[in-house]
N, C-alpha and C positions, 0 to 999 in steps of 0.2 A: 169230443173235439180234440185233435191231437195241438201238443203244444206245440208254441213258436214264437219267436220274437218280431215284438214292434218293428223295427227298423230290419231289412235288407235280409228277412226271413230265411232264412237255409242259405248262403253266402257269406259266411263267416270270414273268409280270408276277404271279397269288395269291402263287408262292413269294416272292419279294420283300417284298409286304406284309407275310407272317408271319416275315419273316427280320428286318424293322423290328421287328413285334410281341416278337417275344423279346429285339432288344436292348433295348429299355425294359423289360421284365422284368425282365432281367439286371442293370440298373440301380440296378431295385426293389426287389431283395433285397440290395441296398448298406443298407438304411436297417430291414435284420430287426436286428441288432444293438444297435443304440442304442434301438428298439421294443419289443426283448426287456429292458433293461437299465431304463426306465423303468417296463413294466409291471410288473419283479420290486420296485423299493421302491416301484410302489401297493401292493401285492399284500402285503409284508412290512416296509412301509417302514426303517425301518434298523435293523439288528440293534445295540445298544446296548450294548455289555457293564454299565452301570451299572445298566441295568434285570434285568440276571441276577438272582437268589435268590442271599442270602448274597455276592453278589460276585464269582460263577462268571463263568467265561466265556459268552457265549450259545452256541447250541447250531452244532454243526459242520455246514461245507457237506456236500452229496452230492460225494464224490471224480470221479464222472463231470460234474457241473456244473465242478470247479476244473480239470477235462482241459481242457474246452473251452472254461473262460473265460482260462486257461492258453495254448490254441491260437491265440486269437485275437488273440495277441503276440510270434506267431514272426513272423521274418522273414527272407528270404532271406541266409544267410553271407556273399556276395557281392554287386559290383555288379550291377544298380541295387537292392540291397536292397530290396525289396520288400515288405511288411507282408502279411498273409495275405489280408485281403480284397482288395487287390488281384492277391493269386496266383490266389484263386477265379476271379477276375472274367477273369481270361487265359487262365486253363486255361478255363471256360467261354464265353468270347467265342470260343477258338479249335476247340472245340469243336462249336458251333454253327454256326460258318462254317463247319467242314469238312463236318457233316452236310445244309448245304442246296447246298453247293457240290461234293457227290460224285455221279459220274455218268461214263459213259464216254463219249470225246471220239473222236471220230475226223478225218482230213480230207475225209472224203466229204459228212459230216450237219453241220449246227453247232447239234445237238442242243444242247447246256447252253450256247452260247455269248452268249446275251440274258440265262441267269441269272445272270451274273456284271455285266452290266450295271444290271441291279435291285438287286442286289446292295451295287454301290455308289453308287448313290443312295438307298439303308437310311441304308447307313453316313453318307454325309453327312447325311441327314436328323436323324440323331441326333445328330453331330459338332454339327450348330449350335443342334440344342433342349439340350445336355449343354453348351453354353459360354456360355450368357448368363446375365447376372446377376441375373438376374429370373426363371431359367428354373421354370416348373410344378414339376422336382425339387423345388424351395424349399420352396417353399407344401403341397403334396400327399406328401412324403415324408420333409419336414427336411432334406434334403439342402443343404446350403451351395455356395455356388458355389468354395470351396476343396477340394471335395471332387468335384462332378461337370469339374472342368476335367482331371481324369486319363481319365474317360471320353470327355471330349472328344476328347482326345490320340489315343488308341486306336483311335477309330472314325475317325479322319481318317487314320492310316495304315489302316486296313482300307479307307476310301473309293482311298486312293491304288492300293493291293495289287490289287483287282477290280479295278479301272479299266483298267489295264494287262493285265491277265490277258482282260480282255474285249477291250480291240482285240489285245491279239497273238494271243489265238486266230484272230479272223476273218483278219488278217494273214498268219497263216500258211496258212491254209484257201487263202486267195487268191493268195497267190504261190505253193503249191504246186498250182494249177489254172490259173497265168497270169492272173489276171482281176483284178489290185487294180487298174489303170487301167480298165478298163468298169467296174469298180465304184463306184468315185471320179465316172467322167463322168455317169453315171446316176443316181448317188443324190446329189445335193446334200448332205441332210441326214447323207453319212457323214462331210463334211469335217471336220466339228463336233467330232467323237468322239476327235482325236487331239488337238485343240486343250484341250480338258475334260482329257484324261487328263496332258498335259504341264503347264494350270496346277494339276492339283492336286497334283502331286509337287512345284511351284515352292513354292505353299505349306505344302505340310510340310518342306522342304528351309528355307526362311527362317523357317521359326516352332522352328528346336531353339535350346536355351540360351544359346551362346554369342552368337548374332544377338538375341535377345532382351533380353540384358542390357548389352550394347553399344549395338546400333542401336534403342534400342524404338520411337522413329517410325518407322522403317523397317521393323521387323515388321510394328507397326500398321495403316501403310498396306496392305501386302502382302497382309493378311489379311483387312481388311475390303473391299479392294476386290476382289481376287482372290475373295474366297468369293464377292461379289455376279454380278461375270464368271462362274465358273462355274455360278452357278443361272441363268444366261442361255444361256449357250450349251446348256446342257444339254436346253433347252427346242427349241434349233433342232436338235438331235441327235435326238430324241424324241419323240414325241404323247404317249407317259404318263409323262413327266417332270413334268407339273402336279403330279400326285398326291404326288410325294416331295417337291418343291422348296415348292409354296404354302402350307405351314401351317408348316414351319418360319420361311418368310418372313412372314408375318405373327407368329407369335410374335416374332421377331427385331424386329420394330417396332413389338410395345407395349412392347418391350422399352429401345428407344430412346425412345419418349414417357414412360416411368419414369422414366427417368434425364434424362431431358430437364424432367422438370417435378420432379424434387430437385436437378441442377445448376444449372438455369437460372432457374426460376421462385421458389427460394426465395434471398434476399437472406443473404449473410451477409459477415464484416468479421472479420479475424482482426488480431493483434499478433505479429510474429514475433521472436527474439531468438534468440542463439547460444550457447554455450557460451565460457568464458573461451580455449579452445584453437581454436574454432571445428570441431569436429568434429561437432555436431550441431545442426541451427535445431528452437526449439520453436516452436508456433503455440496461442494459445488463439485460441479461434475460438469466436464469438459466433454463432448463429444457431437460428432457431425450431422444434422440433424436426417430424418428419414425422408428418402427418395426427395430432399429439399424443401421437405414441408417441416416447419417450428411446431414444437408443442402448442397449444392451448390454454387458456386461463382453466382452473380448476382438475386441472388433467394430474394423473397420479401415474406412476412404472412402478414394475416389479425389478428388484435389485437384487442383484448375486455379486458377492464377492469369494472370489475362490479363495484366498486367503481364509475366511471365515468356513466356509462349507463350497463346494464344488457343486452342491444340488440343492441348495437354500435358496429359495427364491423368496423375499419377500417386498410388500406394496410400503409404496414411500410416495406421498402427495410433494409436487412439485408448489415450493412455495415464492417463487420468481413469478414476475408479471410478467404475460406474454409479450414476446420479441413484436416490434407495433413497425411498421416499414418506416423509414424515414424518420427514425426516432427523432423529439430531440431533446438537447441535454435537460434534466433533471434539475427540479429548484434546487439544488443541492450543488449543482453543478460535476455532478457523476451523470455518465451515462448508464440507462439500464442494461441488467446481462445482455449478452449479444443470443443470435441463434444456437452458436456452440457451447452455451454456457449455459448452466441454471443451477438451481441450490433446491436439495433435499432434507425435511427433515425429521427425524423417528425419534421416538419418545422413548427413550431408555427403561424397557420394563420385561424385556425378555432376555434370554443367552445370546440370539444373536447379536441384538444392539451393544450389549457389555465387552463380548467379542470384537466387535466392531472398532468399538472405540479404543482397545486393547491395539488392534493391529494397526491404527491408524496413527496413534501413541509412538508407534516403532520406525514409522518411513515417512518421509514427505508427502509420497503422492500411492495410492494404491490403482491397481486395477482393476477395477469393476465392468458387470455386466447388464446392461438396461434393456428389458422388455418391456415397450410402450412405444410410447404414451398412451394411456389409455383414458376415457371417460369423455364426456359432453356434457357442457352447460346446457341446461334449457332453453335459460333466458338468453335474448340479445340483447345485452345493454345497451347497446347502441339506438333501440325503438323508446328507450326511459328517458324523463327527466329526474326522476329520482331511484337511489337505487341503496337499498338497504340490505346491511349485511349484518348476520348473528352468528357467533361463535364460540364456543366453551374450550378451554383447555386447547389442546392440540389439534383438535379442529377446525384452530385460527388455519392451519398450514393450505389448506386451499383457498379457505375464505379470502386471504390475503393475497394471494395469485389471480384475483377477479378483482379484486379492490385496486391493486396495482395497476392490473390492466384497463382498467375503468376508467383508474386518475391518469395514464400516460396519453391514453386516446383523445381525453375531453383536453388534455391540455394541446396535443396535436390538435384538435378540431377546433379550438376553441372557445367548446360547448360550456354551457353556463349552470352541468347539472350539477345536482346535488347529492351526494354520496354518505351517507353515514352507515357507521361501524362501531357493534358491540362486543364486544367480549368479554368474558365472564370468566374468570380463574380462580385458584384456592390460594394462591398466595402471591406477594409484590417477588417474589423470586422468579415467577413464572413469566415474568414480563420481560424480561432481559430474553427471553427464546427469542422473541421477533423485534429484538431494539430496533434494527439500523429499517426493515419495514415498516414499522410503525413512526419512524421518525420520517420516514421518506412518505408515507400518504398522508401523516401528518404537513409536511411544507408544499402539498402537491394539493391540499385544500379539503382534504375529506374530514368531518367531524365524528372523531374517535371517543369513543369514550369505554373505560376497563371495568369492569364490576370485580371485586377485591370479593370472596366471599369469607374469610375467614380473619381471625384479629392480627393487624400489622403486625409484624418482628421485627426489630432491626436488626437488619440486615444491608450488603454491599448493596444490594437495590435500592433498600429505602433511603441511604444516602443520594439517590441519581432524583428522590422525589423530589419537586420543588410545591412552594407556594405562593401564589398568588394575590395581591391584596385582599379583597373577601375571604379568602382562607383554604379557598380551594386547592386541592392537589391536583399535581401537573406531572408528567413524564413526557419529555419530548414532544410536545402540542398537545398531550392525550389527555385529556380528564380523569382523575381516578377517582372513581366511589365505592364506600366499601360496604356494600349489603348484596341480595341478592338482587338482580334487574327482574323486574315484573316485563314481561315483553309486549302484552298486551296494551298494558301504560304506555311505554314508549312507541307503540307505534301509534298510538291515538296522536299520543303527542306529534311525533310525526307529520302526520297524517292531516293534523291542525296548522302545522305551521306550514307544511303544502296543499292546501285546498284545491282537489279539481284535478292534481296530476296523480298520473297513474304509474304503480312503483315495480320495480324489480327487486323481491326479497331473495335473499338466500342463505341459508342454516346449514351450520353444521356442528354437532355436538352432538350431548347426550340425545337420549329417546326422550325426557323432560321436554328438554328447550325445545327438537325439535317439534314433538305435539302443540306446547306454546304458540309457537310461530307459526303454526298451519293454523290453530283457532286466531291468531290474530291478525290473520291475512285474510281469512273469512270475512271476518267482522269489519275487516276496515274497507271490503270493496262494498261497492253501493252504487246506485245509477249517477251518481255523479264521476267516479275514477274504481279501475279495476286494478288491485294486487293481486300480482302471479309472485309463487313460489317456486325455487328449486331445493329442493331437501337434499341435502349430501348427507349419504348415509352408507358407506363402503361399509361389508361385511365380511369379513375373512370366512 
């Protein structure tokens, strides 16, 4: 029986196309969840216990809907914890590959051995339409560019995986026949092939975290120029290499003229200032907003300041509440930033932040360059009556950009929800980063509360502490406690003092908290009220 593969037998270059076709599929059912989840409040908009008869509770989920909105907040007990939709998405991406990649190999035939060549030119092709920040995901399926850079990931080891599997098959074909030098002298076009396969394990080998977070110029470079080397070479390997490598290439460079005419074409000027401890620079940064649309609640840009580096680009979560139409004034009697206004702020723990705060030290106003806004809340607070936020350290910086925009909106509508806000910090120093925020959703009604986890100092902060008759400590309306917050307690707690209403969580911090807060959003939906989460979890 001669060999031959499962799927699209002797057609190696069709199987390839449809093996590209199903990872964008695979992709595309990333974005059924959150399409399932808006069209259930069109469909029912929100279950209100106030509007019950006599005061009842509204009426109970289907127990098979709370399994499965239940299921969609487990995550792996172990490392790399994993969330569900990205277990689907492994168990199915490895799925897939195995089904177009099964077939019998022999030394004789090199039957399947081209398919694993197409194979990974899928994968890349996808690797680079799944990492741009502009990418069609966006626009066509909601998908956030914090959310397609995991498939990015994925498909650049599946690109590296084929890649190697394709030359060591023929490899082996040929030294077990004696013929890999006739084959080398005669085929020019095979030199190419080892050359493609060794950069693209360079580049996944210098693109894992710890090189990331250290060297980020040096990933950078790595990455962008190494991807561009290999869609070149792969062309001199190849005659249908066009086909996988030219349209991600071209999307990849409207994707640069995007970003190239909001970093560069639009003018802006920012003010930067530090903390009294110098652990974090803010930046309010003045500029016009894009094609007249305002940022978003939880939305983050990438910052270049030429003064500091001419090719430094780095991400800064926007921690302004978003611009609300018809604002109006603030219990404080300030109005919130306008459109052309918003404040950034970065945690002083690398060269460029110290730089930063260096240049900023020297001039009034500096000029900066903004690529963004970029990101997307999941949730619509606006479908909540209650809406719960968790934060660790410097994480508060978007959390407090939804918290804002939450409290400016309810108090425009003059909805009657309910807002609470945790944070969790290593010391009373760290609370001075978001004073005049946290003073401001404090008199706007949200109930804050700080978890202190390490033993007070005195310090200029602890001075700003007050207390209260029971003996409580106070910061600007904020409760402070100093242990670690258990999250699953406080949402129960929660969860008890609102019976029946269903919540809008949102986290951002360590991988800890975040896990916490996925098991306690679990737990706490039930056929009586459903908690959705949105996990903020930017990865450099």
């Amino acid at each position: 029986m001669a060999p031959s593969m499962l799927l699209f037998d002797g057609d190696h270059y069709r199987a390839g196309q449809w093996y590209l076709i199903c990872l964008v599929l695979l992709v595309a059912i990333q974005s059924v969840p959150r399409l399932w989840r808006s069209l259930r409040h069109l469909l029912c908009r929100q279950r209100k216990t106030e509007n019950a008869p006599n005061g009842q509770q509204a009426a109970a989920h289907n127990p098979i809907l709370v399994f499965f909105h239940r299921l969609t907040y487990f995550h792996l007990p172990f490392y790399p914890y994993y969330p569900t939709r990205l277990i689907i998405f492994l168990v199915l991406y490895i799925l897939i590959s195995v089904l177009f990649a099964t077939g019998s190999i022999t030394l004789e035939k090199d039957v399947g051995y081209p398919r694993y060549g197409y194979m990974a030119l899928a994968n890349l092709c996808a690797a680079t339409i799944f990492a741009l920040r502009n990418s069609p995901a966006y626009y066509l399926l909601a998908l956030p560019f914090e959310r397609t850079i995991d498939f990015h990931k994925w498909f650049g080891v599946g690109a590296m995986v084929f890649a190697w599997v394709h030359g060591g098959l023929y490899l082996r074909q040929w030294e077990a026949q004696d013929v890999t030098a006739l084959m080398f002298n005669e085929r020019s076009r095979l030199a190419f092939g080892p050359a493609v396969a060794a950069l693209v394990a360079f580049v996944v080998l210098a693109a894992q975290r710890p090189i990331r977070r250290r060297m980020w110029e040096l990933f950078w470079a790595i990455h962008i120029f190494g991807f561009l080397a290999i869609f070149v070479l792969v062309n001199f390997h190849t005659t249908k290499g066009i086909e996988f490598t030219l349209p991600p290439l071209l999307l990849w460079g409207l994707d640069r003229v995007i970003r190239f005419t909001r970093g560069w074409l639009r003018p802006a000027v920012a003010e930067a200032s530090s903390d009294s401890n110098g652990q974090v620079t803010r930046l309010v940064v003045h500029q016009n907003p894009l094609w007249g649309r305002a940022y978003q609640a939880g939305q983050y840009v990438f910052l270049n300041v030429p003064r500091v580096g001419m090719i430094e680009w780095h991400p800064a979560s926007i921690v302004s509440g978003a611009p609300v139409k018809n604002d109006l004034e603030g219990a404080d009697g300030a109005f919130p930033p306008t459109q052309h206004q918003y404040t950034l702020v970065l945690r002083n723990v690398g060269s460029f932040t110290r730089r930063l705060t260096q240049v900023g030290a020297s001039q009034e106003k500096l000029k900066v360059r903004i690529d963004g806004p970029y990101g997307k809340w999941d949730l619509a607070a606006k479908n909540y009556n209650l809406v719960v936020l968790f934060a660790g350290g410097i994480g508060a910086t978007p959390i407090l950009s939804v918290l804002l925009t939450v409290l400016r909106k309810a108090l425009k509508t003059g909805s009657n929800r309910k807002v609470e806000f945790i944070w969790a910090v290593q010391t009373e120093n760290q609370i001075m980063w978001f004073a005049d925020e946290l003073a401001e959703a404090s008199a706007l009604g949200a109930h804050i509360r700080i978890f202190v986890t390490q033993t007070p100092e005195t310090t200029s902060s602890t001075a700003m502490v007050t207390h209260t008759e029971d003996g409580a400590k106070m910061f600007a309306g904020c409760e402070i406690l100093y242990f670690r917050p258990h999250i699953e307690d406080l949402c129960q707690d929660i969860k008890n003092r609102s019976p029946g209403i269903e919540a809008a969580v949102g986290v951002c911090g360590a991988p800890g908290m975040v896990r916490s807060t996925r098991d306690a959003v679990r737990k706490c939906s039930d056929v009586r009220s459903l908690w959705h989460l949105h996990a903020e979890a930017f990865d450099l």
